[in-house]
C-alpha positions, 0 to 999 in steps of 0.5 A: 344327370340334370346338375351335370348339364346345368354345371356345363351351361353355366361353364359354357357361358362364362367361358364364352362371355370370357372370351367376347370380353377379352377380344373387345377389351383388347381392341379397345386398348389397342392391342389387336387391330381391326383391319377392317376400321384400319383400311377405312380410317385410312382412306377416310384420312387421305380422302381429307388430305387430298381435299386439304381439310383437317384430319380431326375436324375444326373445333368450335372452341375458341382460341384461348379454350383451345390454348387453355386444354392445350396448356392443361393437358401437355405434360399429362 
């Protein structure tokens, strides 16, 4: 009986980590939405466009970096 309940712990746990990978690995690629992070996002970007800063921040990188990434990174 003893390997019986060994068999359903192991069984019980892949499963179980199966589905905790699936659910995160699915709203890291974006295929399920968080509404919560969703509504927060929102009211942080119009909070931003309200105040009439830039969405994403400023960026330190000066101006020929930025063109340089820009160019690197256009057709990609």
């Amino acid at each position: 009986m003893r390997p019986l309940y060994y068999v359903g712990a192991w069984l019980g746990f892949s499963a179980g980590f199966l589905i905790a990978y699936s659910r995160s690995s699915m709203r890291f690629w974006g295929w399920t939405e968080n509404a919560r992070e969703e509504a927060r996002d929102v009211a942080e970007f119009s909070q931003f466009a309200r105040h009439g800063k830039p969405l994403y921040g400023e960026s330190s990188q000066p101006l020929w970096v930025q063109g340089a990434a820009h160019r690197n990174s256009q057709y990609s």
